[in-house]
C-alpha positions as CSV (number, residue, x, y, z in Angstrom):
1,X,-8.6,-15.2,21.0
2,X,-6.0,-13.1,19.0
3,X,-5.6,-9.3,20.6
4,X,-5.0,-6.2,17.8
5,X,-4.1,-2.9,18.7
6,X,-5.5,-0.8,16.1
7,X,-2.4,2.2,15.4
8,X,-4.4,5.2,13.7
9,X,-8.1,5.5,13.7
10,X,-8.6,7.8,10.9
11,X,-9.8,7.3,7.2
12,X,-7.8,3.8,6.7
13,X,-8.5,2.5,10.3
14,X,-11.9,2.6,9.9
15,X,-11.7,0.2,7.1
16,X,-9.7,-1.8,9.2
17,X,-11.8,-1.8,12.1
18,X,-14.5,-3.1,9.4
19,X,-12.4,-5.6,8.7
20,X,-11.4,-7.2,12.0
21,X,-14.5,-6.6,13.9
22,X,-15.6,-9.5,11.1
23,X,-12.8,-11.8,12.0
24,X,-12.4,-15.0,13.4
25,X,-10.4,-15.5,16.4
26,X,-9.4,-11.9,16.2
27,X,-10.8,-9.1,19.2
28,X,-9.8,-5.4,18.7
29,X,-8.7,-5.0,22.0
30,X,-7.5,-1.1,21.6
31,X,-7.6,1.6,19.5
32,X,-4.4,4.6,19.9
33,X,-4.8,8.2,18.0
34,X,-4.3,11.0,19.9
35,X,-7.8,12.3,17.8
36,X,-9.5,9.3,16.5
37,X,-12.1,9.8,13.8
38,X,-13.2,6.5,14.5
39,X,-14.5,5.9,18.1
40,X,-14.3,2.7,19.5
41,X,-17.1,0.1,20.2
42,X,-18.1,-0.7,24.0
43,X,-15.1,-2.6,25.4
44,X,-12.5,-1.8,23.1
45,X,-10.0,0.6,25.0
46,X,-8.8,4.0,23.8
47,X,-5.2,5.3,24.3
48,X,-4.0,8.2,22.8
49,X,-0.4,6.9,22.0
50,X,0.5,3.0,20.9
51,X,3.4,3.1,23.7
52,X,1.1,2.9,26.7
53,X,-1.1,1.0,24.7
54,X,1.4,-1.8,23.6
55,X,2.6,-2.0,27.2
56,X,-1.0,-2.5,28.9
57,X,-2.7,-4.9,25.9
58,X,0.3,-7.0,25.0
59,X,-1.3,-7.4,21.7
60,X,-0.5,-10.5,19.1
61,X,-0.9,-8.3,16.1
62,X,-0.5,-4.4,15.6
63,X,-2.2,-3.0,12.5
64,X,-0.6,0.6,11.8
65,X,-2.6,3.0,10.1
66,X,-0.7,6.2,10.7
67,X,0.4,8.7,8.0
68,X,4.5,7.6,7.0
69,X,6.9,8.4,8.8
70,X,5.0,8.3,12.4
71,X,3.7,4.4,10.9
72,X,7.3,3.3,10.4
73,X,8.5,4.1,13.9
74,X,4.9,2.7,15.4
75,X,5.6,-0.7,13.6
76,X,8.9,-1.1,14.6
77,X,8.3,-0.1,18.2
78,X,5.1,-2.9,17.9
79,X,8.0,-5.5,16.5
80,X,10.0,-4.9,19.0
81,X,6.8,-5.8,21.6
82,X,6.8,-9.3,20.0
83,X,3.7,-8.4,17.8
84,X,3.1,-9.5,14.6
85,X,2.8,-5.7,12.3
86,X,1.0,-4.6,9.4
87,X,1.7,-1.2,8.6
88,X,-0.2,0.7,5.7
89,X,1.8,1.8,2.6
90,X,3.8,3.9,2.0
91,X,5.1,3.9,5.6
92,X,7.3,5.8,5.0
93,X,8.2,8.2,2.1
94,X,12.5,8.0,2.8
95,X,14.0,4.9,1.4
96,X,16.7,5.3,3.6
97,X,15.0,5.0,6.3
98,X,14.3,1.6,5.5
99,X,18.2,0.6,6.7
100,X,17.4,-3.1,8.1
101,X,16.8,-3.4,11.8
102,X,16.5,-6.4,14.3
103,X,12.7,-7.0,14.4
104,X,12.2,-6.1,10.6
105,X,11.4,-9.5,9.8
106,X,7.8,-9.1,11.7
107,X,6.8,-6.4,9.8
108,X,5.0,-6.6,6.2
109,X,3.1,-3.6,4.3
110,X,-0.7,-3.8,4.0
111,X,-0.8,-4.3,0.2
112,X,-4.2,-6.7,0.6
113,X,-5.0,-6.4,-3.1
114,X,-1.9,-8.9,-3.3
115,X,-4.3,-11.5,-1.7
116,X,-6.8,-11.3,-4.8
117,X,-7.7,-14.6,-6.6
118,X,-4.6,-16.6,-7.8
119,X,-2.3,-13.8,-7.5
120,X,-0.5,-16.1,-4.1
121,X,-0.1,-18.2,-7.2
122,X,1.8,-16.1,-9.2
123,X,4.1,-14.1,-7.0
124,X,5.4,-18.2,-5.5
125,X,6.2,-18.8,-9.1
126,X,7.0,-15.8,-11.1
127,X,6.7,-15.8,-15.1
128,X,9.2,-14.1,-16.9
129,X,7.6,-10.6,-17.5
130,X,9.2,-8.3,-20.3
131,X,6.3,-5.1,-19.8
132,X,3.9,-4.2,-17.3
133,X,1.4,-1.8,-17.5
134,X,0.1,0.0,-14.5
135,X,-3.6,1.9,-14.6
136,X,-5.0,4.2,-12.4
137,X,-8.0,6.5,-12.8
138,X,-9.7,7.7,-9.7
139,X,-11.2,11.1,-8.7
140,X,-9.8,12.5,-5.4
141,X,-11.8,15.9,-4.4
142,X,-10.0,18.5,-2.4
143,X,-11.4,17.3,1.3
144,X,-8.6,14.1,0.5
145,X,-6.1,16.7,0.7
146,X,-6.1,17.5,3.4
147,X,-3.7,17.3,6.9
148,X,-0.9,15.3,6.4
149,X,-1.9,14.7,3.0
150,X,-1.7,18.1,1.4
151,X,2.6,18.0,1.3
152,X,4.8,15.9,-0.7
153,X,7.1,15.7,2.4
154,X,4.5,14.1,4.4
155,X,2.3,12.1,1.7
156,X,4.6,11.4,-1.2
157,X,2.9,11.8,-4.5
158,X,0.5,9.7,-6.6
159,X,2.6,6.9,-6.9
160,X,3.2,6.9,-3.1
161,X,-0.1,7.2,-2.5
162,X,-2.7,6.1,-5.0
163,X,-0.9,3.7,-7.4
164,X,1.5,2.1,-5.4
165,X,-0.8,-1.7,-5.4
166,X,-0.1,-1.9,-8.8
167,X,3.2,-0.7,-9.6
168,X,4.5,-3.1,-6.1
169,X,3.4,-6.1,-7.3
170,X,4.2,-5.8,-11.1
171,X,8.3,-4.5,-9.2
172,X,7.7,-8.0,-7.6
173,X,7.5,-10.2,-10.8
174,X,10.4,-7.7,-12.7
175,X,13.7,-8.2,-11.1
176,X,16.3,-5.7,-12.0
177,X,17.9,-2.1,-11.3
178,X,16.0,1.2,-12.6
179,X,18.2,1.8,-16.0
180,X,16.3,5.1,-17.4
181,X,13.1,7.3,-16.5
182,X,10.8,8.9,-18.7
183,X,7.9,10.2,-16.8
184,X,5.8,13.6,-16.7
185,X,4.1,15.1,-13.3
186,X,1.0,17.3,-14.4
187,X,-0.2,19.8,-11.6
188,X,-3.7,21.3,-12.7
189,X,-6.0,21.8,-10.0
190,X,-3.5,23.1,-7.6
191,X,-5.3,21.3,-4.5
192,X,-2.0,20.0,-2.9
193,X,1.8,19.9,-3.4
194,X,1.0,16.4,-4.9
195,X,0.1,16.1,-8.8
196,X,-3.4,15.6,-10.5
197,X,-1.6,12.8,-13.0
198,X,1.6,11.2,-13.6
199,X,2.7,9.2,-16.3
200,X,6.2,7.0,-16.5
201,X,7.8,5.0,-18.9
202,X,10.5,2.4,-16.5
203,X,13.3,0.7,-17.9
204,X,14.9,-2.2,-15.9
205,X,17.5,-4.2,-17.1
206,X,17.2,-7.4,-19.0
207,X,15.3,-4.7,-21.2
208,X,12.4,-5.2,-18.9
209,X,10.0,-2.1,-18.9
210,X,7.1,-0.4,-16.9
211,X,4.7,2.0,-17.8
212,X,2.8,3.9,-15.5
213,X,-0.4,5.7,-16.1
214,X,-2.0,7.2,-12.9
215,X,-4.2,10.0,-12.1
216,X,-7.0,11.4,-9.6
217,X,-8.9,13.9,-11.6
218,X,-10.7,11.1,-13.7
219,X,-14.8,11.7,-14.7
220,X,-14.9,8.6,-15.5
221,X,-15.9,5.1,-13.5
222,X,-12.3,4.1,-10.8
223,X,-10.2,1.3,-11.8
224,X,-6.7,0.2,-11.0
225,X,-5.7,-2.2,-12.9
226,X,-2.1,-4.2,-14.0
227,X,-1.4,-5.7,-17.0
228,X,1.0,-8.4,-17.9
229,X,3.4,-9.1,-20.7
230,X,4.9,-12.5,-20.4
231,X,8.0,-13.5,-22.3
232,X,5.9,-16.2,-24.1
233,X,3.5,-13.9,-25.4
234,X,0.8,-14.5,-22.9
235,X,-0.7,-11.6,-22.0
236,X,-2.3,-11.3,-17.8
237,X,-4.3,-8.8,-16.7
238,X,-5.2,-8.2,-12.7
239,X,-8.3,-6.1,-12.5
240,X,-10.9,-4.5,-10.2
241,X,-11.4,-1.2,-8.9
242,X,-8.5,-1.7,-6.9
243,X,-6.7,-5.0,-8.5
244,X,-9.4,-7.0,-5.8
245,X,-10.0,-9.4,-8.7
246,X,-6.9,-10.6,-9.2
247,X,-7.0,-13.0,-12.0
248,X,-10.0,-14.0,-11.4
249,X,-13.5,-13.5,-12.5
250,X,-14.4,-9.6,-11.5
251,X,-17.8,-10.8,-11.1
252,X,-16.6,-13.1,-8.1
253,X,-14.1,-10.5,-6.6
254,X,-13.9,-11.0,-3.2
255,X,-14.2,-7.7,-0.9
256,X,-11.5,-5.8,0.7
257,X,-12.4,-6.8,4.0
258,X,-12.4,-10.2,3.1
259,X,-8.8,-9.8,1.3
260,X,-7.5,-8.0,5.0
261,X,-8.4,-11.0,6.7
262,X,-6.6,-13.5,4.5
263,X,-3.4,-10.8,5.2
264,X,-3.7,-10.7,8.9
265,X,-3.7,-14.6,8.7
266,X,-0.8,-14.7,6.6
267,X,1.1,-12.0,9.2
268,X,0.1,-14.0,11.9
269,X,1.1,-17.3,10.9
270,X,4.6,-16.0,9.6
271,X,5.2,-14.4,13.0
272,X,4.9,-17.6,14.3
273,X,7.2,-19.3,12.6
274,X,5.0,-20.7,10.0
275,X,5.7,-20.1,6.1
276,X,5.7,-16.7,4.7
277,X,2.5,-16.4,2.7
278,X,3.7,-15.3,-1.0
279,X,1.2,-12.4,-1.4
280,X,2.7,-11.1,2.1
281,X,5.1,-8.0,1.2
282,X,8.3,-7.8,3.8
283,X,9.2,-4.4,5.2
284,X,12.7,-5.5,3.8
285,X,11.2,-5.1,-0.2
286,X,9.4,-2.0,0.4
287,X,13.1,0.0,0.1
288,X,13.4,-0.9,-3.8
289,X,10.0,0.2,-4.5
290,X,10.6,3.7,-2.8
291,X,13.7,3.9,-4.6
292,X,12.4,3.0,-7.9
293,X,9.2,6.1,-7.1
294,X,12.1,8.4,-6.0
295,X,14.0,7.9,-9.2
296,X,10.6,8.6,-10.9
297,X,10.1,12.0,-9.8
298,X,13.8,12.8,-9.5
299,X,13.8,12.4,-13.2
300,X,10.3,13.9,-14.0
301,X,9.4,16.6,-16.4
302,X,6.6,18.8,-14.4
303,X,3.9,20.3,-16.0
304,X,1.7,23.1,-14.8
305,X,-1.4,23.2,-17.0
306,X,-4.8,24.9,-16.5
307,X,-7.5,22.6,-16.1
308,X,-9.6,22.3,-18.5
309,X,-12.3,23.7,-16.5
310,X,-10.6,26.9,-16.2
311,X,-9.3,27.3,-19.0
């Protein structure tokens, strides 16, 4: 049986802890958070830091669920223990502190939506993408703001945060450096440091483009959704509430639990020296997509504006 250490038993570990406690071959064997949220089942140890817990479980996989910053050191320290990691975006908000280390190579971000139907497909044999268009309405109330979440040195922004599925994997089918930035931050409720909307235009070269649409005031019903302009003319379009459809039929959209599982799989199975599942995202390509969200709000026009609530 496989042994997981579970790194951060807060809002995201807990659907984690969904996830594995569902899996085959895999046993939760501890949980470390100095003030878990989520209390562990009979039999499951409880430490309140992953070094002691690392050294007395020996664990095959380490899923890290910390806020950035504390995740990227936990994951690296977990590497470094022989562990196979998956550490939950953004991991870290600092591109530079993505510099390549030895045990890197263990490591992959917890982008699951990457695991949807046919998308595995796609990412082993890119198309030649000329626009992508990344959607996101979702409504997050002030009690998500809150801890480590309520400053953009901590958190990062929507894009770190919220729309970051979409806009990695339509990064991963569009080679190329950032050539210009035309995006606007809007800031209405004033709940956090981080915006209630951004919206981005991203030129790449090759005349590739991005546009970005993203924001967590909607009324409306969630989605997050990526659509695809080939260079053929074919038009793709990955959709679900969070991208969980893939390509496929939303209907038939497999659950995030279910999508987890096939990652852990994947982590564990590269770890060993198996192939590297394509839907698995390398510590290594997380720097270009920080740097790409930096250059977006570096370049950013902000807006204050009243909601309309208020107004």
């Amino acid at each position: 049986m496989t042994r997981v250490l579970l790194v951060g038993a807060g809002e995201v570990g807990a659907k984690h802890l969904a996830a594995l406690s569902e899996a085959d071959h895999l046993t939760v064997a501890g949980i470390a958070d100095p003030a878990p949220r989520t209390e562990p089942a009979p039999g499951i140890a409880s430490f309140a830091s992953w070094r002691p817990a690392l050294a007395a479980l020996k664990p095959d996989l380490v899923v890290v669920a910390a806020p950035p910053g504390t995740a990227l050191t936990a994951a690296r320290e977990a590497a470094a223990s022989g562990a196979a990691v998956i550490v939950e975006k953004p991991a870290v908000t600092d591109p530079a502190a993505l510099t390549p280390r030895p045990g890197d190579e263990r490591i992959f971000v917890g982008f699951q939506p990457h695991f949807a139907p046919l998308l595995g497909e796609l990412l082993a044999q890119p198309p030649a993408v000329e626009r992508a268009e990344v959607r996101l309405a979702v409504r997050r109330d002030p009690a998500y703001f809150r801890d480590w979440r309520r400053t953009y040195a901590t958190a990062g922004g929507v894009l770190h945060q919220q729309a970051i599925h979409g806009l990695a994997l339509a990064l991963r089918l569009m080679p190329g450096d950032v050539d210009n930035v035309t995006a606007a931050v809007v800031h209405r409720r004033g709940l956090a440091e981080t915006e209630d909307r951004i919206t981005a235009d991203i030129e790449l070269s090759g005349g590739r483009r991005v546009h970005v649409d993203a924001q967590v005031d909607h009324e409306g019903p969630p989605a997050h959704e990526l659509a695809l302009q080939l260079a053929e003319g074919q038009r793709l379009c990955v959709r679900g509430r969070n991208l969980e459809a893939g390509l496929g039929d939303p209907a038939a959209a497999p659950t995030h639990e279910q999508l987890r599982r096939l990652m852990y799989a994947a982590a564990l199975d590269a770890a060993a020296g198996g192939p590297t599942h394509p839907s698995l995202f390398p510590l290594s390509a997380l720097r270009r997509l920080l740097e790409v969200i930096d250059r977006v709000y570096r370049d950013a026009t902000r807006v204050h504006a009243a909601h309309p609530a208020a107004a």
